[in-house]
C-alpha positions as CSV (number, residue, x, y, z in Angstrom):
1,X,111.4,46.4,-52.2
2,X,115.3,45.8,-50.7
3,X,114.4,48.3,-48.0
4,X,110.7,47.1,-47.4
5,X,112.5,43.9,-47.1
6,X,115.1,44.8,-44.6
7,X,113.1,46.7,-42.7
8,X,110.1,43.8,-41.9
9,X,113.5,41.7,-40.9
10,X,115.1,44.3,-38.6
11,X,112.0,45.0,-37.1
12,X,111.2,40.6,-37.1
13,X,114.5,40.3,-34.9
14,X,113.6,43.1,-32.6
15,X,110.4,41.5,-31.9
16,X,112.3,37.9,-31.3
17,X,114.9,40.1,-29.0
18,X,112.0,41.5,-26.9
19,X,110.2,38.2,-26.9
20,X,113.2,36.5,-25.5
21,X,114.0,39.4,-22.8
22,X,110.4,38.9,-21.5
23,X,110.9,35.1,-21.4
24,X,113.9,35.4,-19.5
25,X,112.5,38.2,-17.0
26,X,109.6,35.8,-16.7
27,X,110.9,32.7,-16.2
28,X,113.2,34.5,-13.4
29,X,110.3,36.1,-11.9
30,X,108.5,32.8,-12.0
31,X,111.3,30.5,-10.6
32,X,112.0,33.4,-7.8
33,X,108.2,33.0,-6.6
34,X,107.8,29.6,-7.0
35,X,110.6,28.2,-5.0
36,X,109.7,31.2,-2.5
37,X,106.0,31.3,-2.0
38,X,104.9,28.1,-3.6
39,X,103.2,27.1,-7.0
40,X,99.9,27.2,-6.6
41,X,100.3,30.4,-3.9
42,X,101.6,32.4,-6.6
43,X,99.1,34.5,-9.2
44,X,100.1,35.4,-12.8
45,X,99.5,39.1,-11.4
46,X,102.5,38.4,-9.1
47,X,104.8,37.1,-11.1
48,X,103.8,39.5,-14.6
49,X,104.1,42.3,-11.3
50,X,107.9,41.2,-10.6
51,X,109.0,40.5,-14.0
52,X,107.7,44.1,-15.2
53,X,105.6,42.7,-18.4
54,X,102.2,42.5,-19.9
55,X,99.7,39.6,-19.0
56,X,99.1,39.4,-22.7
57,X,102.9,38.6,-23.0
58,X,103.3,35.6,-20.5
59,X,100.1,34.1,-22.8
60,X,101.7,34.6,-26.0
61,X,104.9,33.0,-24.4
62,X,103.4,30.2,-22.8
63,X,99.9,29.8,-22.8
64,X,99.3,29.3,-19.8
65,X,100.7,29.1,-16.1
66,X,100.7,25.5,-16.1
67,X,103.0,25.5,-19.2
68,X,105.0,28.1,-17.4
69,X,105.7,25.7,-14.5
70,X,107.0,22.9,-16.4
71,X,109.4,25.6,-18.4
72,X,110.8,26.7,-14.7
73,X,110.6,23.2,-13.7
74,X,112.9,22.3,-16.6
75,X,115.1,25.5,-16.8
76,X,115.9,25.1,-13.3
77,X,117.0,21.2,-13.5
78,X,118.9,22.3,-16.1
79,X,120.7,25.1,-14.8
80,X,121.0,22.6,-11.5
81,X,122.2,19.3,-12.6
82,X,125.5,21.6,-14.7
83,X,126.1,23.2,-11.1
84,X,126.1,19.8,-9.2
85,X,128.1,18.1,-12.0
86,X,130.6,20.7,-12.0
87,X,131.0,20.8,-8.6
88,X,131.9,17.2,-8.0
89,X,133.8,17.0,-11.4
90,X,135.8,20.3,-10.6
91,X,139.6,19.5,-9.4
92,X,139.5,16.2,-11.3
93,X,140.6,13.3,-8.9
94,X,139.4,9.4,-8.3
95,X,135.7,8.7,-8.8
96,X,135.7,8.7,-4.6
97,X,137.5,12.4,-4.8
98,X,134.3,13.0,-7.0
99,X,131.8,11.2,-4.8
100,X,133.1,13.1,-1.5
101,X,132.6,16.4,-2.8
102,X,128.8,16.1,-3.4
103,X,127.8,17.1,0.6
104,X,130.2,20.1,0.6
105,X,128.8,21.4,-2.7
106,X,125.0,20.7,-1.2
107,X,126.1,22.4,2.0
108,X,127.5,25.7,0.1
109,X,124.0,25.6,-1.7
110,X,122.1,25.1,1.8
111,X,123.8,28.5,2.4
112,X,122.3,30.8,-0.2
113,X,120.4,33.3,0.9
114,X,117.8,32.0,-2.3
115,X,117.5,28.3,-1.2
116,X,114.2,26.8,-0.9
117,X,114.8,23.4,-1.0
118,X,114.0,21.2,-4.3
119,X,112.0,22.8,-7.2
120,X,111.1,19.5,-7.6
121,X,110.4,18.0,-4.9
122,X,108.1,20.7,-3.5
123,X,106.2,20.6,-6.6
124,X,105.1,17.2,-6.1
125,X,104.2,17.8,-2.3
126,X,102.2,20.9,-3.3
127,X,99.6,19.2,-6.2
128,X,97.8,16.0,-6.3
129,X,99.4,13.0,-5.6
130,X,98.0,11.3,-8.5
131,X,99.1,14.1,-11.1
132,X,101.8,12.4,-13.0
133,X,102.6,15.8,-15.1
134,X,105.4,16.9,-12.0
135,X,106.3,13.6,-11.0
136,X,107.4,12.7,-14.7
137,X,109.1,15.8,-14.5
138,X,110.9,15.6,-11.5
139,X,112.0,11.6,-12.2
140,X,113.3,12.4,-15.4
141,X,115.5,15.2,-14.0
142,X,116.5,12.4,-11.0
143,X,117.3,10.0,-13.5
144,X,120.3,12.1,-15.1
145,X,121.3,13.1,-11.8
146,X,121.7,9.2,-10.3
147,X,123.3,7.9,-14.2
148,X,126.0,10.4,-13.1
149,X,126.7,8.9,-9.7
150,X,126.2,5.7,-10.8
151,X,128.9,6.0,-13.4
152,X,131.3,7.1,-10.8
153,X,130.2,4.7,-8.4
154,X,131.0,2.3,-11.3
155,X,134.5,3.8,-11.7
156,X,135.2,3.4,-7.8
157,X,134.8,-0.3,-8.1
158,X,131.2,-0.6,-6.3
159,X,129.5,-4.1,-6.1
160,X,126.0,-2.8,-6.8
161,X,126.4,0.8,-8.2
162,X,123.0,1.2,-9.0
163,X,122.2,0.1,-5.4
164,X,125.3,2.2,-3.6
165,X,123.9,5.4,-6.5
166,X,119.9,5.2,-5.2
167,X,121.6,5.2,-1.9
168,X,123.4,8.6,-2.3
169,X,120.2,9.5,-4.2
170,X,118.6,9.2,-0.9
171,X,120.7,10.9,1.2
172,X,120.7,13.7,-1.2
173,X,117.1,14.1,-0.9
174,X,117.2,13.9,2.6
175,X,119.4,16.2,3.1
176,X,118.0,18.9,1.1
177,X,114.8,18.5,2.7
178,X,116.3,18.6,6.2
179,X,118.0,22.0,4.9
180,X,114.7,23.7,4.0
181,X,113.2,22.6,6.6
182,X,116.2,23.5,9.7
183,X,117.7,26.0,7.5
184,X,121.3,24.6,8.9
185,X,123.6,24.6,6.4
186,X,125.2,21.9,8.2
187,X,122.9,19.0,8.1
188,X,124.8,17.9,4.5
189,X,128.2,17.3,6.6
190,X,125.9,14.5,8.7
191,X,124.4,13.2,5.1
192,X,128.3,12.9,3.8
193,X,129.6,11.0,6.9
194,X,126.7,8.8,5.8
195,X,127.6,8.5,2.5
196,X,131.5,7.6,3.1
197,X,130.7,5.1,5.3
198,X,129.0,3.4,2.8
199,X,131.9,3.6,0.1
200,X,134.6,1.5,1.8
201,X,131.6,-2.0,1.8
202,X,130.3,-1.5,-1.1
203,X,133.3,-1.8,-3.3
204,X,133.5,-5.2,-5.1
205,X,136.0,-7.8,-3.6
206,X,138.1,-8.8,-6.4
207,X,138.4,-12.5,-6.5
208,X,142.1,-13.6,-5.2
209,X,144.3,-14.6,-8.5
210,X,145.3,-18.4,-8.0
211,X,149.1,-19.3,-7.3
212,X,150.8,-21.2,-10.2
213,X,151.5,-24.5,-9.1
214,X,155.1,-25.1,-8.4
215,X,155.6,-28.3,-10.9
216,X,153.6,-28.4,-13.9
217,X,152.1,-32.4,-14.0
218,X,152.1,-33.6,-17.3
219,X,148.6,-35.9,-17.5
């Protein structure tokens, strides 16, 4: 019975192991084609073609290639909100040293031979504009990414960090979408002259401290 035993284990974890290879080559396969090509331009045949598995396999994995989309969709924001938060955090510094290093980390991404622009935002312009499954997606991945800025925003001393944060938010966007589209590498130096020319008005005044009277009047 020990060996029975040890042997339905052994040959339990090698199935998990070979389960969780195939995921991996799938969801790489998947992301690869997606951000390429385009959601609903890619087959399963393409992507079960690139990721050298079975059809049966991406089933049993994820049921279905709508189910495989939100597991890229989440893998990548993932992946892509540790890069951009290491990036700005890397080297330390002020919350502005942090702030300024957000365009020159976008425009090093702009330059990868793999960029196609926002997983997220290009899955939203590709479906129905009244599908909420993507948007819901893609907001909740924004949402993490703009509490980060706004907490450094915070830090610098900003009147309206929220405000100044959905501002950067903007430019961000903007400037990714300019990059996919011009594939200039370039256009995020423009977006971050934008952005520090917003962070010198948009820190708070602090309110002058009031003189002590020279002779204290006794009432």
């Amino acid at each position: 019975m020990g060996k029975s035993s040890a042997k339905k284990k052994s040959a339990a974890a090698s199935a998990a192991g070979d389960d969780e290879s195939a995921r991996g080559r799938l969801l790489s396969a998947a992301t690869h084609l997606f951000c390429k090509d385009g959601i609903n331009a890619t087959g399963i045949d393409a992507i079960i073609s690139e990721a050298g598995t079975a059809k049966t396999t991406l089933y049993k994995l994820f049921g279905s290639k709508t189910n495989l989309v939100h597991a890229v969709l989440e893998s990548e924001g993932k992946q892509w909100r540790q890069w951009f938060i290491g990036a700005i955090e890397a080297g330390g510094g002020d919350a502005e040293k942090k702030l300024s290093r957000i365009f020159p980390a976008l425009k090093s991404w702009f330059g990868e031979e793999r960029f196609y622009g926002c997983p997220f935002i290009n899955a939203v312009a590709e479906h129905d504009k009244n599908q909420k499954q993507f948007r819901n997606i893609a907001m909740k991945h924004k949402k993490v990414v703009l509490a980060h800025i706004e907490m450094l925003v915070t830090e610098m001393g900003a009147a309206e960090p929220e405000v100044l944060a959905h501002q950067l938010g903007l430019l961000i966007d903007g400037a990714i979408v300019a990059a996919m589209v011009s594939r200039n590498p370039g256009v995020a130096d423009m977006a971050g002259l934008a952005a520090c020319s917003l962070f010198g008005p948009s820190k708070a005044k602090k309110p002058k401290q009031a003189s002590a009277p020279a002779q204290l009047v006794a009432v």
